[in-house]
N, C-alpha and C positions, 0 to 999 in steps of 0.2 A: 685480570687478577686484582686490581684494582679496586674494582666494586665488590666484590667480597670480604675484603677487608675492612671497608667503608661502610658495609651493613653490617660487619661483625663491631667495629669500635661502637657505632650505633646502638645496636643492643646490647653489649656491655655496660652503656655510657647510660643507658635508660633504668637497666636493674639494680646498677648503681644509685644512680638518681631515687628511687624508688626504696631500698635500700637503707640510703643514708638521708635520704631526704625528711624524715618526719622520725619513725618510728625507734631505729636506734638510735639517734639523737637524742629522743626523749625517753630514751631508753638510758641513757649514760648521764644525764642530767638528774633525771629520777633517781640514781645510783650516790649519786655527789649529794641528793637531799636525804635521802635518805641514811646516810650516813652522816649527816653532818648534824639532821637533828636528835639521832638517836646518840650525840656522844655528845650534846649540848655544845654543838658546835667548839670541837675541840681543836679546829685548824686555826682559831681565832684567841681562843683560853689560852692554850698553850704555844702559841707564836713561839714566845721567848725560852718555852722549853727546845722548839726543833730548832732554834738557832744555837742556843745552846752543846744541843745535844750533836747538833751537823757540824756546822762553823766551827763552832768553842771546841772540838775535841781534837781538832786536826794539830794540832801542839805533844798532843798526849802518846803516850808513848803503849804501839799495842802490842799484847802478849802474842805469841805464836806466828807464825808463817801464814802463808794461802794469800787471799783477797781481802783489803781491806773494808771497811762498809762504806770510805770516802770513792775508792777502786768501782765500787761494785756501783755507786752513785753515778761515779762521770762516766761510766760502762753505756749503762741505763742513758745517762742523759746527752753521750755522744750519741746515741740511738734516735733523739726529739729534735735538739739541736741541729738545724740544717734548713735546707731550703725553704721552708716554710718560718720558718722568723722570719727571711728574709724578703722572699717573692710570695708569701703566704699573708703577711699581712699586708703586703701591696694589693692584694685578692681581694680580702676583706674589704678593704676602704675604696678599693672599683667598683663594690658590687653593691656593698651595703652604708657608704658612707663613714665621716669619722665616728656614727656612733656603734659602728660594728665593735668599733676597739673596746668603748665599757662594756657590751655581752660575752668577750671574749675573758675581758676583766671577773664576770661573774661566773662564766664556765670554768674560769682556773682555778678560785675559789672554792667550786663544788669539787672540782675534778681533785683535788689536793689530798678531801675525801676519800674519792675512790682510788686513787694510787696507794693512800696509805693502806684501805684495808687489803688490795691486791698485793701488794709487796708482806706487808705482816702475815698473812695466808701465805703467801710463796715461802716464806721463810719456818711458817710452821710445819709446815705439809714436806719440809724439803727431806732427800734421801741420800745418803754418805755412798760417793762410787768412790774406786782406784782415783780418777781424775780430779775427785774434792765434791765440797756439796752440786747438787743437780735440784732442782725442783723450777717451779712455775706453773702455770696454770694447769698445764697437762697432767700433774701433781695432784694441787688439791681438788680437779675433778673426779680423780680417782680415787684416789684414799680419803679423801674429803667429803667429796658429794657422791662416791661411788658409782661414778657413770665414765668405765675405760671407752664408751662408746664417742663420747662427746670429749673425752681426752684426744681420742683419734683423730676427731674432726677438727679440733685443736691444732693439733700438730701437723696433719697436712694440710692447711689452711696457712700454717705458719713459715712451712718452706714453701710454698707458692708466695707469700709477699715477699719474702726474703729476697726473691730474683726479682722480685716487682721496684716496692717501697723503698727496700734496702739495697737495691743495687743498679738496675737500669736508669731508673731517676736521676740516682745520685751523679752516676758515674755521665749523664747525659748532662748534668748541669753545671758539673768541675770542667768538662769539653767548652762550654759554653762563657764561663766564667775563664777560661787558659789562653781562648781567643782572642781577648783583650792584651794579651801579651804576645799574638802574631803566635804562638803556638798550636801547631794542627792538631786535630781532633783525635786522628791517628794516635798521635804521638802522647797527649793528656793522658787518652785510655789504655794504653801501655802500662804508661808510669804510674798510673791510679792501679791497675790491676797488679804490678811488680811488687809497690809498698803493700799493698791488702793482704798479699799472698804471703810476705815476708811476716807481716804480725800473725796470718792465722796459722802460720805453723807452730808457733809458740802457744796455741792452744788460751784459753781462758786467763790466764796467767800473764802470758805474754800482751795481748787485747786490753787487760783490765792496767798494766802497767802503761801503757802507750797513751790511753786516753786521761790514765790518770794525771798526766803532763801537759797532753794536747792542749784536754778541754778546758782546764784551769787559763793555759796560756792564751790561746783564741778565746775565749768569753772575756780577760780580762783588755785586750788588743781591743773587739770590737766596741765593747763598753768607754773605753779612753776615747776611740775616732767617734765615738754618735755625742760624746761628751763635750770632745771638741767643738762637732756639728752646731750643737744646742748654745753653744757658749756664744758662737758667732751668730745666732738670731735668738738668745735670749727673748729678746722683747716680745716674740711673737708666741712663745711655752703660754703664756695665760688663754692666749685666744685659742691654740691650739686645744687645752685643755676641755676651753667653752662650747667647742663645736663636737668633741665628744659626747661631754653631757648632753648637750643641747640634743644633739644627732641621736642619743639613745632613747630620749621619750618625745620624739616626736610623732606627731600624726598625721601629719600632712608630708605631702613631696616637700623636699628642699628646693631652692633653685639651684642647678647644677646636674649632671648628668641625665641622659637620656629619660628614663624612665622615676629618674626622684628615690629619695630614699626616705622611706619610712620609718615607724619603730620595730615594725613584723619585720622588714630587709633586714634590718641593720642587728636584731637580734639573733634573724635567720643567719648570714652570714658570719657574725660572732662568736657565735656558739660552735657553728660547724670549723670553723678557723680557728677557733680558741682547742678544740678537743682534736684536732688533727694537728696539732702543734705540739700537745704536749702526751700526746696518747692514753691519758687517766682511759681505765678500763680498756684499753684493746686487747692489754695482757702479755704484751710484749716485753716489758721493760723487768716485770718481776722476775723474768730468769737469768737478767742479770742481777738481781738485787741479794738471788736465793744464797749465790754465790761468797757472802760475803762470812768473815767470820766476828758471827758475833749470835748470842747466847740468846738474845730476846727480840724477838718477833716487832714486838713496839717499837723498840727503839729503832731498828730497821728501815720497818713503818715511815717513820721522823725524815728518815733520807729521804723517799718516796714524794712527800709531801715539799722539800724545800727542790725535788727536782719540779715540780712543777709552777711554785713559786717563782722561780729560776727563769726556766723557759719561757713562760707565757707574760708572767705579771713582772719580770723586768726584762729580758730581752726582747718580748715582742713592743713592750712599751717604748724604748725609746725606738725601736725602729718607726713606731708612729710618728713618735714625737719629730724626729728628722725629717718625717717625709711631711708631715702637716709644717713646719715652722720652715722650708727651703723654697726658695725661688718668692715669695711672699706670699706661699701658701696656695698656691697655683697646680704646683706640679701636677698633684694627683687627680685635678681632674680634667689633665692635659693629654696624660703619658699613660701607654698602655703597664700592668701590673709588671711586666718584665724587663721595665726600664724605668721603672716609677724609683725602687731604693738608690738604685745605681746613679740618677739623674741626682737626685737629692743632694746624699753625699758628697757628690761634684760640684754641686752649685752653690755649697756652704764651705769645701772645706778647698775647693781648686780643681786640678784637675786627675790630682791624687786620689781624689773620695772612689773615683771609679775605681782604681787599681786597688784601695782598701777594700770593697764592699766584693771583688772579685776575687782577693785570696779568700777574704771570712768563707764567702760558699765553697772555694776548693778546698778548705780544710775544717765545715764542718761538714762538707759533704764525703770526705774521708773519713773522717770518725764516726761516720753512717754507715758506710761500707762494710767498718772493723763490727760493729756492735752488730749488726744484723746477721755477718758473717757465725758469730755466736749464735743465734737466736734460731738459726736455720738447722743448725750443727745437734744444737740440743733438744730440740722437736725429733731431727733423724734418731737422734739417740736411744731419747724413748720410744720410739716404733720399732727400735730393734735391727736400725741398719750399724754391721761393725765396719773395721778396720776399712775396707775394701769400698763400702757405700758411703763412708766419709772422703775418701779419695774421691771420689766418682762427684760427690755433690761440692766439693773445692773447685776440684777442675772446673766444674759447670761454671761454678760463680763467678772463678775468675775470668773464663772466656766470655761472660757476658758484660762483666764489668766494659771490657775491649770492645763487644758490640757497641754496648748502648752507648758509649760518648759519640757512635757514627750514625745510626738509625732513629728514624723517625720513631718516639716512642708515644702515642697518643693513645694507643693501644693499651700499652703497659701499667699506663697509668691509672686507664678505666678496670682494667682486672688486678692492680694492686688497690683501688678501691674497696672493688668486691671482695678480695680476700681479707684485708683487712675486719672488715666487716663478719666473716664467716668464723674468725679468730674471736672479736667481740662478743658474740651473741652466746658463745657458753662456758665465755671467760664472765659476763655479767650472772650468767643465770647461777654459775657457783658463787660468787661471794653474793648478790642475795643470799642465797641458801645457806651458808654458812660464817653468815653476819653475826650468829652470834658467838662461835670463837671469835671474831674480829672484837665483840663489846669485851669479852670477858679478859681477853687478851690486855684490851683499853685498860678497864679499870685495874687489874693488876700494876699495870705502868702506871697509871694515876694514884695508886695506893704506896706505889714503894717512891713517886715523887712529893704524894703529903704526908711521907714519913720523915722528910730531910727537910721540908719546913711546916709541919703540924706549930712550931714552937714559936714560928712568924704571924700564925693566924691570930688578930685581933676583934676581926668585925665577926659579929653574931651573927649580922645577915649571909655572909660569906661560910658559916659553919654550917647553917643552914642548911643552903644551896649544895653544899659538898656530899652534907648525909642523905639529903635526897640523893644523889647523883650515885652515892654508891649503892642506896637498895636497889633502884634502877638496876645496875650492873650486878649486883649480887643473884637478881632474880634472873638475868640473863646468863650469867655464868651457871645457875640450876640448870635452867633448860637446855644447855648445850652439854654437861656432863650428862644428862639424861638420856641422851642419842646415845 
């Protein structure tokens, strides 16, 4: 029984490889440039609008009931949030060195791009049920790019990770992280599948309200203990820094690990680490975002963009920064990736740092649980399973939650690859295709933003610059009314 299994992770583990090794990568990269020059690099222009428009609003008071777009955010970003900040860039820096961290830096950068056009599309393409807005990719490939074929393959592709990415993983590595407190495996995945089951009967509503508390409070815990980290080997942040850079345009092996790391590793590894961390483009995350209420696709968008800024370019970074600045810098390339954060933390902060870095995975890896739980739910939806096939796909979930904190999932993880992957490929091919709602959308929201300071602008150069930018946009908003 055995070796059947063992040739099946195999070739799973190969078409994966094959997969994700080259072509969608640069397939999701392509997607981040390509967006990012056709809006004159708008992740970068208007920084201080999406902080504005994320951060700066949560004071403000919103009209009407449902989901808020802050809701619909940490939905989304309890979704990314999880094992991979944490054991995901220990991957990165085994495989590809510290300068995997700056291509990871540059993948979130692009990828910030492509979340914002997939979230703006999910939000414009989306459709009003009994239960509140619905849309996501399975959306704008149908009413968007007019292909229910490649909607289909969407959404079964999406309840296959669901059980994969979003829940054997997750529920396998809150098992693993409970152990550390003499708690049995048994027992973790119970109580992981008891809470999960309890949020997802409160439906979208219930999900968006849980995380909207969780995620604030764990991201702000973890951020304080890596802060503390850093504070206690200070001195060593600049060296730390330098072996980044240094590590990301080198050409030669390094001294240090088996086979050396180059700029091709450290970029390969970056990149792949950097976009499995924060999901830009898999198309996952938009059908939380559809969810939210709120009027304008852009602004939406803006979430989209600071969840990946979030994820990758501040949570993955100090997790570097801890594991490069502990032990005197030694650790990682001591310690195998699955004890590399957990080592760190312990060795700068006591013998606490383990027990901190062990709750963070078991409660982002429950806000994994909840968010996928949605994502699985509303794929069945549009395929058209009711009352009866949403029972049927809970049960499932939750009974497998209870598996996988006890079985070996090596398996799981090579076919929540693949699927992933299968979900990508015609979530990118629609926003290509319908990039230019995404510019025309853009410049709308850039029009009614230099309406409220048209009366600040003084430099000519900068008037310039702007009028070019909106023929630009004028002529892509023709061709998209044109369709």
């Amino acid at each position: 029984m055995r070796e059947p299994v063992a040739w099946l992770e195999h070739a799973v583990g190969q078409i994966g490889a094959l997969l994700w090794g080259g072509p969608l990568l640069v397939l999701m990269l392509a997607a981040g440039v390509y967006f990012s020059l056709g809006t004159g690099f708008f992740q970068l222009r208007r920084f201080g609008a999406m902080l504005r428009c994320t951060l700066g609003s949560l004071g403000r008071r919103r009209p009407g009931d449902g989901v808020s777009p802050f809701q619909a955010m940490t939905t989304a970003l309890a979704g990314t949030l999880g094992v991979g900040n944490i054991v995901g860039v220990a991957t990165a820096l085994a495989a590809g060195g510290p300068g995997a961290v700056f291509w990871m830096w540059i993948s979130a950068f692009l990828g910030m791009m492509t979340k914002y056009a997939e979230v703006l599309l999910a939000v414009k393409f989306r459709r009003r049920t009994p239960g509140g807005w619905a849309g996501g990719p399975m959306y704008y490939l149908r009413d968007g790019l007019g292909s229910p074929a490649l909607a289909g393959i969407f959404c079964i592709a999406c309840v296959a990770a669901s059980y994969g990415i979003g829940n054997m993983t997750q529920a396998n590595a809150i098992a693993g992280a409970a152990a550390v407190f003499s708690l049995p495996a048994a027992a973790s995945g119970l109580a992981a599948a008891l809470l999960t089951g309890l949020v997802m009967l409160g439906g979208f509503g219930r999900i968006a309200a849980v995380t909207g508390k969780l995620v604030p409070v764990m991201g702000v815990l973890y951020l304080a203990a890596s802060a503390a980290a850093l504070a206690a080997n200070w001195r060593a942040v600049p060296r730390a820094l330098g072996e980044i850079l240094a590590g990301a345009f080198s050409l030669r092996s390094a001294a240090g690990g088996a086979a050396g790391y180059t700029m091709l590793t450290a970029l390969r590894y970056g990149v792949s680490r950097g976009i499995f961390s924060n999901e830009a483009g898999l198309g996952s995350a938009p059908i939380a975002h559809s969810g939210a209420q709120t009027a304008d696709p852009a602004r939406q968008g803006l979430w989209g963009m600071f969840e990946v800024f979030f994820d990758t370019i501040v949570m993955c970074t100090v997790t570097t920064l801890v594991i490069l600045t502990a032990g005197g810098g030694k650790l990682w390339h001591t310690l195998p990736p699955g004890q590399m954060t957990a080592a760190a933390f312990s060795a700068s902060l006591g013998p606490s740092g383990e027990g901190i870095v062990s709750v963070s995975v078991i409660f982002f890896a429950l806000s994994t649980l909840m968010s996928w739980s949605l994502y699985g739910e509303r794929a069945l939806e549009y395929l058209g399973a009711g009352k009866r096939g949403i029972f049927c796909y809970r049960a499932g979930y939750l009974a497998l939650i209870a598996a996988g904190a006890l079985v070996r999932i090596d398996l799981v993880w090579g076919l929540a690859d693949l699927f992933n992957g299968l979900m990508a490929i015609p979530n990118l091919i629609a926003v290509f295709a319908l990039s230019p709602a995404v510019f025309s959308a853009t410049w709308q929201f850039e029009r009614s933003l230099g309406a409220r300071g048209r009366k600040k602008r003084k430099s000519s150069e900068k008037q310039i610059t702007y009028c070019n930018y909106k023929k630009k946009f004028l002529k892509l908003d023709k061709i998209w009314r044109l369709q």
